[in-house]
C-alpha positions in Angstrom: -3.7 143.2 51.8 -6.1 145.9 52.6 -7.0 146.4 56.6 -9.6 148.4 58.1 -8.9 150.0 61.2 -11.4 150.2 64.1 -11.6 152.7 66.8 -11.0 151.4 70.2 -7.6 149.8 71.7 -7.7 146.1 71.0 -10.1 146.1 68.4 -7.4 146.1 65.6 -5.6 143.0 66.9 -4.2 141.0 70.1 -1.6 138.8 69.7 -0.5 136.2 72.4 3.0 134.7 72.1 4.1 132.1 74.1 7.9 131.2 73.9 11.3 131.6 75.1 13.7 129.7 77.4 17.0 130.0 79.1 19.2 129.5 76.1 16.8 131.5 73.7 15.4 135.4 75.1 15.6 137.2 71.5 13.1 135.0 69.8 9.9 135.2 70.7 11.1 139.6 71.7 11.3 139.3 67.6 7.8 137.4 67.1 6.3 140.0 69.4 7.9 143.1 67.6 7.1 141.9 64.4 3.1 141.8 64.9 3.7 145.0 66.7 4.8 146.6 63.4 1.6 144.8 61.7 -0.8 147.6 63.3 -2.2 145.4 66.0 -2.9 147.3 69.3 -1.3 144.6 71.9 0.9 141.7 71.9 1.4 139.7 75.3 4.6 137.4 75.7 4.2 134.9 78.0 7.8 133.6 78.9 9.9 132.4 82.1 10.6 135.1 84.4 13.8 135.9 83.4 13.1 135.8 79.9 10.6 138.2 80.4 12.3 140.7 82.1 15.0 140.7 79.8 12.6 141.1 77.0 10.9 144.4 78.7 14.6 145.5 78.6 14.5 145.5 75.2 10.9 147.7 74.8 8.0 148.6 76.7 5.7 147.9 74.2 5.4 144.3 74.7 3.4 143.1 78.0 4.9 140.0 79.9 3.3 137.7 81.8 6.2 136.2 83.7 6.4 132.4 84.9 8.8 130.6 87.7 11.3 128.8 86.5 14.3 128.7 83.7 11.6 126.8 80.9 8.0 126.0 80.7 6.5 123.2 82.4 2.6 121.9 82.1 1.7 124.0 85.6 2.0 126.8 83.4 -0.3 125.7 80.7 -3.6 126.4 82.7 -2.8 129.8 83.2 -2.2 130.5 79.9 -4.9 128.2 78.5 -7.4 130.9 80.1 -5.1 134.0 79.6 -5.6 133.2 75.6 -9.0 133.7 75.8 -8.5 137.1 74.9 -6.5 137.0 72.3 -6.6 136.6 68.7 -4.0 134.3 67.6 -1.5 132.3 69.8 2.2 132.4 68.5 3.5 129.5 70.1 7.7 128.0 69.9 9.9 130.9 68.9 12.9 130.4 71.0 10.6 127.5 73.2 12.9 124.2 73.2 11.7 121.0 72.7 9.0 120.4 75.4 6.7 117.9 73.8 3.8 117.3 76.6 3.5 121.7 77.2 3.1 122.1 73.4 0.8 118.9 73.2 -1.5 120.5 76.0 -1.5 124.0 74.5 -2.7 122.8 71.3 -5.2 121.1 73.1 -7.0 122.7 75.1 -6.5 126.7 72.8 -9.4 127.3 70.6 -7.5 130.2 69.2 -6.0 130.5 66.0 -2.0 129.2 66.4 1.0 130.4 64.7 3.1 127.4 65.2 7.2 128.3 64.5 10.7 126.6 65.8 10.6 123.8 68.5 7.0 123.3 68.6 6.8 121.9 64.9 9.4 119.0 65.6 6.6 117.4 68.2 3.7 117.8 65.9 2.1 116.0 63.5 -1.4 117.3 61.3 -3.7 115.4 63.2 -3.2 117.0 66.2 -3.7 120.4 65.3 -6.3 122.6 63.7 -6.6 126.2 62.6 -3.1 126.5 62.4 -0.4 128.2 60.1 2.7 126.5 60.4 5.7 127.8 59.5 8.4 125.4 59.4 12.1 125.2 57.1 13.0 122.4 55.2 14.2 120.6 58.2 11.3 121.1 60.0 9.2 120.3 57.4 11.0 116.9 56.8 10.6 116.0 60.7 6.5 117.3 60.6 6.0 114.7 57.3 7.5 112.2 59.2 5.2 112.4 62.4 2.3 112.4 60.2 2.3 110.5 57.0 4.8 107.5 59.8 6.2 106.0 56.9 9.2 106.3 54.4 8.4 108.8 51.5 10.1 112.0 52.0 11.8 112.8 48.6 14.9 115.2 49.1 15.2 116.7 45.5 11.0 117.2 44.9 9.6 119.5 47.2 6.4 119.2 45.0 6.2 115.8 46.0 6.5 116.1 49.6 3.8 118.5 49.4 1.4 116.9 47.4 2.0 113.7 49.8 1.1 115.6 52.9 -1.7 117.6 51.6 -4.7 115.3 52.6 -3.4 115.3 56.1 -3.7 118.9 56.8 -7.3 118.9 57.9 -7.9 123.0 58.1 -4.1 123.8 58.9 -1.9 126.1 56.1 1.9 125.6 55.9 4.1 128.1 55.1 7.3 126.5 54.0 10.3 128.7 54.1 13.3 128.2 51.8 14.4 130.0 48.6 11.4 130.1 47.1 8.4 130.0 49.9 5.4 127.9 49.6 1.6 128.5 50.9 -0.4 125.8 51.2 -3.8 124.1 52.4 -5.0 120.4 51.4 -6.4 121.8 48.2 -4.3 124.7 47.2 -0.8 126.0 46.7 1.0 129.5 46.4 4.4 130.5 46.3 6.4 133.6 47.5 9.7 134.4 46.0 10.7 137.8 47.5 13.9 137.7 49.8 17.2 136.0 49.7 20.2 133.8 50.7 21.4 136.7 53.4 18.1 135.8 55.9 19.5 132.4 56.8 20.6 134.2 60.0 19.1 133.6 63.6 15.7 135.6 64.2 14.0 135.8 60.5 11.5 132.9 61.0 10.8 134.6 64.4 10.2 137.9 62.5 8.0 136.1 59.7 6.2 134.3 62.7 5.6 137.4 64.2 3.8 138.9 61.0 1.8 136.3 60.2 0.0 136.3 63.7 -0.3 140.2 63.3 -1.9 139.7 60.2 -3.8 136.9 61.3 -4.9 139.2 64.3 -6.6 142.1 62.4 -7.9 139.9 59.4 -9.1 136.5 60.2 -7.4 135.4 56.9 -5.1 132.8 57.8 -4.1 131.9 53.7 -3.4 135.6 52.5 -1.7 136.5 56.1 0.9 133.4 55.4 1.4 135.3 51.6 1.7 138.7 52.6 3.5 137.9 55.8 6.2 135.6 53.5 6.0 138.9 50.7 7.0 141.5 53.7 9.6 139.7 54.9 11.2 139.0 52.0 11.4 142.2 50.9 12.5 143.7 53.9 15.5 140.5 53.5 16.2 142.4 50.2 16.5 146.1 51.2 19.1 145.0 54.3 20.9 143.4 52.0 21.1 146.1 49.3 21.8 148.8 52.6 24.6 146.5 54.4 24.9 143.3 52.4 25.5 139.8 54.6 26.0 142.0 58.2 22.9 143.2 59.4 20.7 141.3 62.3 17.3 140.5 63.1 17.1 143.6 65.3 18.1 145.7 62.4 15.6 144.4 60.7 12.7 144.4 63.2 13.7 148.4 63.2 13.1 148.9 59.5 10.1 147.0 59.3 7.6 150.2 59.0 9.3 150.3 55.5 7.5 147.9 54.6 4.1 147.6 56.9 3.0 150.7 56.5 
């Protein structure tokens, strides 16, 4: 994927990520790390308070915008509604919870591109979303058929089928399915990825893909190549840890070797 830089700060990407929760700091630190490593010139996380000051522990190249109280409620969604106004792309659910009417209201009211990861999947369906990449795991893919297609269906050994079942319901959203083999798709086309391997089932990876798709997302505008490029990085950078320290290397390894593979 071939990016041409501009001159001024913020011109070559800002990235808004909204996530986090009392049980779950690292996740959306890795989302915002990751579009960091992409080339774009800011990412924002907005989280609860102590989320965020435990994520400007971990760099100072990440901006917080810090709200009261242990999780999200909908008093927060205003201020963010009008803080994403200057963004590019919205990340939104690494490391949120399950908080169905915040996500609902988000979605909403953003007119921003979404990268939509984690929790915020499992209280979706299609029709409530547009101009999205979605980037769920087979689980979460099985729960996001069932709130939109609302009838049985789901076949557990074709993931082909489940696809092509879902595919007229995706109005101008793109899924990028995570599993072995990754798949790209829009209502009228399909892609696959097959870099990586079975040593990124560990905590933090789908934050990091996440993460890489909004940067891309961010500097491009190309919501279908930023979900295969995104999925291609990732994947490879899954391969060299594994070749380096086979099955015991973390996400925060990762996110440190990550200009391997970006640059």
């Amino acid at each position: 994927m071939k990016i041409k830089r501009k001159d001024h700060k913020g011109q070559n990407g800002r990235v808004l990520v909204v996530g986090g929760s009392r049980d779950y700091v690292g996740a959306p630190a890795f989302a915002g790390m990751a579009a960091l490593r992409t080339g774009v010139d800011i990412v924002t996380v907005c989280a609860p308070e102590k989320v965020a000051w435990a994520i400007n522990s971990y760099t100072p190249d990440l901006i917080t915008k810090k709200f009261l109280g242990e999780e999200f409620n909908l008093t927060h969604g205003k201020e963010i509604i009008t803080l994403s106004e200057n963004f590019d792309v919205i990340v939104l659910g690494s490391g949120l919870g399950i908080n169905k009417d915040f996500v609902l209201k988000l979605v909403r009211e953003i007119k921003k591109p979404f990268v939509i990861d984690a929790d915020a999947i499992k209280v979706l369906n299609l029709e409530l979303v547009n101009n999205s990449l979605i980037t769920p795991h087979n689980k979460e893919f099985e729960m996001l058929y069932a709130n939109t297609i609302k009838k049985p269906g789901y076949d557990d050994k074709s993931m082909d089928v489940n696809i092509k079942a879902i595919q007229p319901y995706m109005n101008d959203n793109i899924i990028l399915l995570k599993g072995p083999t990754d798949f790209v798709f829009s209502k009228d086309k399909k892609q696959q990825n097959k870099t990586g391997n079975n040593s990124m089932t560990k905590g933090g990876t789908g934050d990091i893909l996440a993460g890489l798709c909004a940067g891309y997302i961010a500097q491009t505008g190309n919501m279908f190549e930023s979900a295969m490029h995104a999925a291609f990085i990732n994947g490879r950078l899954g391969e060299y840890m594994y070749k380096w320290k086979g099955y015991g290397y973390n996400s925060y390894e990762m996110i440190e070797e990550l200009w391997r593979f970006t640059k």
